[in-house]
C-alpha positions in Angstrom: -42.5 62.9 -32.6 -43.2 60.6 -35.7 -45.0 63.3 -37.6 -42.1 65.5 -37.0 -40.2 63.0 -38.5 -42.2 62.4 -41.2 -42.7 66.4 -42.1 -38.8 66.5 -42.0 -38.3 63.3 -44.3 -38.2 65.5 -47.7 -35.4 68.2 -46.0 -33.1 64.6 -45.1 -33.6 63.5 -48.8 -33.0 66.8 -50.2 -29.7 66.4 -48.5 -28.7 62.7 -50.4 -27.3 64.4 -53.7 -25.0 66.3 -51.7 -23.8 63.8 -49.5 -23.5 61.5 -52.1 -21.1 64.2 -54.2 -19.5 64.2 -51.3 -18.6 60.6 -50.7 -17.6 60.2 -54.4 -15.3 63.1 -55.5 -13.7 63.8 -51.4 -14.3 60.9 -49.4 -13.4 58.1 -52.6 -10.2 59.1 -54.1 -8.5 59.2 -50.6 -8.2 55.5 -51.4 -5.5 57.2 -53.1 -3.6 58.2 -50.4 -2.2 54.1 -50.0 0.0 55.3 -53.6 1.9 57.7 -51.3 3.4 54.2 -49.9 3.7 51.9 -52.6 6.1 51.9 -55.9 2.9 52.2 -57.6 2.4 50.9 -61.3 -0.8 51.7 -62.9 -0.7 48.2 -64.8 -0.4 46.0 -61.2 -2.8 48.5 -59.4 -3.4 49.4 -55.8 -3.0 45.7 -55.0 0.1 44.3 -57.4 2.4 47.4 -56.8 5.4 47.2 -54.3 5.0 48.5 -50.7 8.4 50.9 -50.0 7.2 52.3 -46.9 8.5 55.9 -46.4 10.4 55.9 -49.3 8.5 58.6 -51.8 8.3 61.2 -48.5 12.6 60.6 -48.2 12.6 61.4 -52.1 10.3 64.6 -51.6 12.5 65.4 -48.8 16.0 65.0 -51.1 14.4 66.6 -54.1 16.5 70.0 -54.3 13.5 72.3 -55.0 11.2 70.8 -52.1 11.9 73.5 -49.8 11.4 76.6 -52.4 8.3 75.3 -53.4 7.2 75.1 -49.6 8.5 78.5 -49.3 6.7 80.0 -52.6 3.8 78.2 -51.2 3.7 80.0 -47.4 5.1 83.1 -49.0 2.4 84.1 -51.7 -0.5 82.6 -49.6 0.7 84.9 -46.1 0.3 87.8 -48.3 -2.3 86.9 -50.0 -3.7 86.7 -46.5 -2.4 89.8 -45.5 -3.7 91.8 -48.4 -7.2 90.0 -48.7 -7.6 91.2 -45.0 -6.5 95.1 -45.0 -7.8 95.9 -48.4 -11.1 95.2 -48.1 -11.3 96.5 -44.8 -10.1 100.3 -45.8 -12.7 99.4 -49.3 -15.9 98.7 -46.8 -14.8 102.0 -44.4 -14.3 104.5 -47.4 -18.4 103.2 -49.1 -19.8 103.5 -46.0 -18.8 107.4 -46.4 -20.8 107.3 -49.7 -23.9 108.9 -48.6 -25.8 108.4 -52.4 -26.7 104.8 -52.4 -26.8 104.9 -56.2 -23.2 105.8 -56.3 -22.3 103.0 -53.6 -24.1 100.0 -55.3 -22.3 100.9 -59.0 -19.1 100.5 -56.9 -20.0 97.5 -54.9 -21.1 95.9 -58.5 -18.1 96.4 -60.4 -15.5 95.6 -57.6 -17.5 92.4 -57.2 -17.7 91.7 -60.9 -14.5 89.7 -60.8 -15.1 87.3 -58.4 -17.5 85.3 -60.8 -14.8 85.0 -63.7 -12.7 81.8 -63.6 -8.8 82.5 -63.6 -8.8 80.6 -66.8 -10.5 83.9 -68.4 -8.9 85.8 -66.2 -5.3 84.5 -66.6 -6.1 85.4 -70.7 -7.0 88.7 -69.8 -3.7 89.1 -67.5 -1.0 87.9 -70.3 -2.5 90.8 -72.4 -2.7 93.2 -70.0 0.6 92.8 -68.5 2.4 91.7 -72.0 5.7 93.9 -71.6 5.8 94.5 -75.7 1.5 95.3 -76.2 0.1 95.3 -72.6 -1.7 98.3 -71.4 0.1 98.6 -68.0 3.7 98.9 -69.7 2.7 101.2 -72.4 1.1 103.6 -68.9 4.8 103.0 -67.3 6.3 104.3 -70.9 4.4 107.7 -70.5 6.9 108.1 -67.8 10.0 106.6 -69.2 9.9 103.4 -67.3 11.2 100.1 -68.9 9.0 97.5 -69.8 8.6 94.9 -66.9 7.7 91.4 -67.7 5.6 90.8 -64.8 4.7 87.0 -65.7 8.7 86.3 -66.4 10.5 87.8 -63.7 10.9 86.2 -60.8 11.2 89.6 -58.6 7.6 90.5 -59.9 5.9 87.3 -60.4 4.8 86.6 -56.5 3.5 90.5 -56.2 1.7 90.2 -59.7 -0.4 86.5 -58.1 -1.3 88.5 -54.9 -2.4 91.6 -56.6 -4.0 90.2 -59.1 -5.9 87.7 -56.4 -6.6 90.7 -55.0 -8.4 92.4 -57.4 -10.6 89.0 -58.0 -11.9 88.1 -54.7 -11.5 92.0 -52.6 -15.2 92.7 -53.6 -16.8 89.7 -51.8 -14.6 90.5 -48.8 -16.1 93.9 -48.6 -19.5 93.4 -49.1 -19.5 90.8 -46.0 -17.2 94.2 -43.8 -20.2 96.2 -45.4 -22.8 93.6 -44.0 -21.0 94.1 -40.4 -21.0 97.6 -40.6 -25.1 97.7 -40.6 -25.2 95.9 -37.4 -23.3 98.9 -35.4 -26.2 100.5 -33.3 -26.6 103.7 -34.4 -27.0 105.0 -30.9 -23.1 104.1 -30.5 -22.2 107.1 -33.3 -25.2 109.7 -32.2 -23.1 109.5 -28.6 -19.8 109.6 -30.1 -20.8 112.9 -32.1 -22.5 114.5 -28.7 -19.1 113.9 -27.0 -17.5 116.1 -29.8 -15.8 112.8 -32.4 -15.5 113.9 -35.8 -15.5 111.1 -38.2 -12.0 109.8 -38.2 -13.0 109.1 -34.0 -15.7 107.6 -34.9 -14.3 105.0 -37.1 -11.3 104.5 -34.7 -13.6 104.3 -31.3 -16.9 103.0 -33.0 -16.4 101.3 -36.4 -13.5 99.1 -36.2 -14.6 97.8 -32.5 -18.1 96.9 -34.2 -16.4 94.8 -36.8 -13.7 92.9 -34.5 -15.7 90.5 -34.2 -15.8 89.3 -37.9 -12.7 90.7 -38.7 -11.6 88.0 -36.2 -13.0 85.5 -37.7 -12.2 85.6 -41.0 -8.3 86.0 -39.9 -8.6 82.9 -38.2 -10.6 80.9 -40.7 -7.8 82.2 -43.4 -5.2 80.4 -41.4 -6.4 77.3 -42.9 -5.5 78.4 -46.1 -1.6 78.6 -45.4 -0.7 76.3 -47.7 -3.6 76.9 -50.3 -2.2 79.4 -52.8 -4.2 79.1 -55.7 -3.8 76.3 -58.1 -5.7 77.8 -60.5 -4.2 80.9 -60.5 -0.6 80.4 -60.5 -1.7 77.4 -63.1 -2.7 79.6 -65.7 0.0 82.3 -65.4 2.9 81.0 -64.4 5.8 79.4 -67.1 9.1 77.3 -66.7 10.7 80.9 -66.5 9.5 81.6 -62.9 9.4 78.1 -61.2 11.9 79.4 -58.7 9.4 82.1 -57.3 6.2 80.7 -58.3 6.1 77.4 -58.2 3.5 76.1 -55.5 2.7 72.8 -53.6 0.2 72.3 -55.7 1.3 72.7 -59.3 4.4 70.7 -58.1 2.1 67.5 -57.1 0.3 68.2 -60.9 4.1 67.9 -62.3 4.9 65.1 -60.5 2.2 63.1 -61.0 0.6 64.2 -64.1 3.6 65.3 -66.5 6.6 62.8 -65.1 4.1 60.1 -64.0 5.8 60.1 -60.7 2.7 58.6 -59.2 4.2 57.7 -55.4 6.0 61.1 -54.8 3.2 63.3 -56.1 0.5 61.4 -53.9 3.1 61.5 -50.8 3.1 65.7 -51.5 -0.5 65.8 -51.7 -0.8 63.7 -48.3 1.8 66.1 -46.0 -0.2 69.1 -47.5 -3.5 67.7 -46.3 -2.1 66.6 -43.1 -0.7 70.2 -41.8 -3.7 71.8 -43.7 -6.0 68.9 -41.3 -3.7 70.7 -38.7 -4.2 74.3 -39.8 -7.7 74.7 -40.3 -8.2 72.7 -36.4 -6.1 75.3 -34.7 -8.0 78.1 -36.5 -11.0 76.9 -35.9 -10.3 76.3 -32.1 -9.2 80.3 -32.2 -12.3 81.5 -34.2 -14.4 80.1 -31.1 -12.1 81.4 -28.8 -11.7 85.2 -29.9 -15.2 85.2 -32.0 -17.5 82.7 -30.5 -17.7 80.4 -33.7 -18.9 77.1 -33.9 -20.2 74.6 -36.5 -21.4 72.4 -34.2 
């Protein structure tokens, strides 16, 4: 037992710079959350500044955009759900038809290419892109006498341009993990299907899909915790004054509060009530994911 202990000392070490990252940038600014309570000054501190109780939550609450930014928030992060789930799916079916593998990795390479570019790139290459004077996309709509559409100023457009464009950054990580289900179908499982006459469109209906239930499953359920995740970054970078009303978030609402009107109190009592029903979310997901998949952590 002790020289188990001893051979496993240098995997518990290895694990300190982790947990220490941890307990310093998640575990120590919840000392934070006490703000959401308090009339809080930065000069008198944590301990000098007023207790008000439930105060800053009332003046979330009576704030007249509150409940459009909760409902930008679910809105845009359901379908970015929605779409990062059927997508990639239909993606992963149609490469598995691809019967050169040369072919198949040059398409699983580019489609993936996207996911390692950070949206502040990304969000640049956007504004040019969908620029409704020089962008590429409205001069393609002009070919067939189509208006230009300011995709990043309207507030019809904006929500449909965050999911598409979230879309087209993270689909090729979802589809390589459907592609790394699809390799654990048994083979045998098709060879019958085509003996009892399937062509391939049974086969993917009867064989495929049932063989990737179980992951499709589980990342449904894991995304619930996301609900009221959607994307900072993203809607950081493109979004303007012009399309608060459609595309301002939860989260870009605490970074006004707080960072741009100072509003220390009301911005920390935001940030709590999103953690709490996230706290919420991601439990009842993962309760489901070992229900209908058999997942567990621990």
């Amino acid at each position: 037992m002790n020289k188990n202990r001893v051979s496993q000392l240098p995997f518990h070490l290895m694990l300190l710079p982790g947990v220490a990252l941890v307990l310093v940038f998640s575990y120590g600014p919840m000392f934070g959350i006490i703000m959401s309570f308090q009339q809080y000054v930065p000069a008198k501190g944590f301990t000098g500044s007023e207790w008000i109780g439930l105060d800053n939550f009332r003046y979330v609450l009576d704030m007249p955009d509150t409940f459009t930014v909760l409902w930008n928030t679910m809105f845009i992060a359901m379908m970015k759900i929605a779409a990062g789930l059927v997508f990639p799916i239909l993606i992963a079916l149609l490469l598995n038809e691809v019967r050169k593998n040369a072919v198949k990795r040059t398409i699983q390479t580019l489609i993936y290419l996207p996911h390692f570019l950070s949206w502040i790139i990304l969000g640049g290459i956007l504004i040019d892109v969908l620029s409704p004077s020089s962008g590429i996309v409205n001069h393609f709509l002009g070919l067939f006498g189509m208006k230009p559409i300011f995709f990043l100023g309207s507030n019809h457009w904006f929500p449909f341009t965050i999911v598409i464009s979230d879309l087209w950054k993270e689909f090729g990580f979802a589809t390589i993990v459907y592609l790394a289900a699809l390799t654990s179908i048994n083979p045998v499982l098709y060879e019958a299907a085509i003996v009892d006459g399937a062509n391939r469109w049974r086969q993917t209906l009867h064989v495929t899909l049932p063989g990737m239930a179980p992951i499709i499953i589980l990342l449904l359920t894991l995304s619930l915790g996301n609900v009221l995740n959607a994307g900072f970054d993203q809607i950081f970078n493109l979004y303007s004054p012009q399309v608060y009303v459609s595309g301002d978030i939860i989260d870009t609402m605490v970074y006004r509060l707080g960072l741009v009107d100072a509003q220390f109190g009301p911005a920390a009592a935001v940030g709590l009530f999103k953690s709490v029903v996230s706290f919420v979310f991601i439990s009842v997901s993962y309760v489901l994911a070992y229900r209908f998949a058999n997942y567990r952590i621990f």
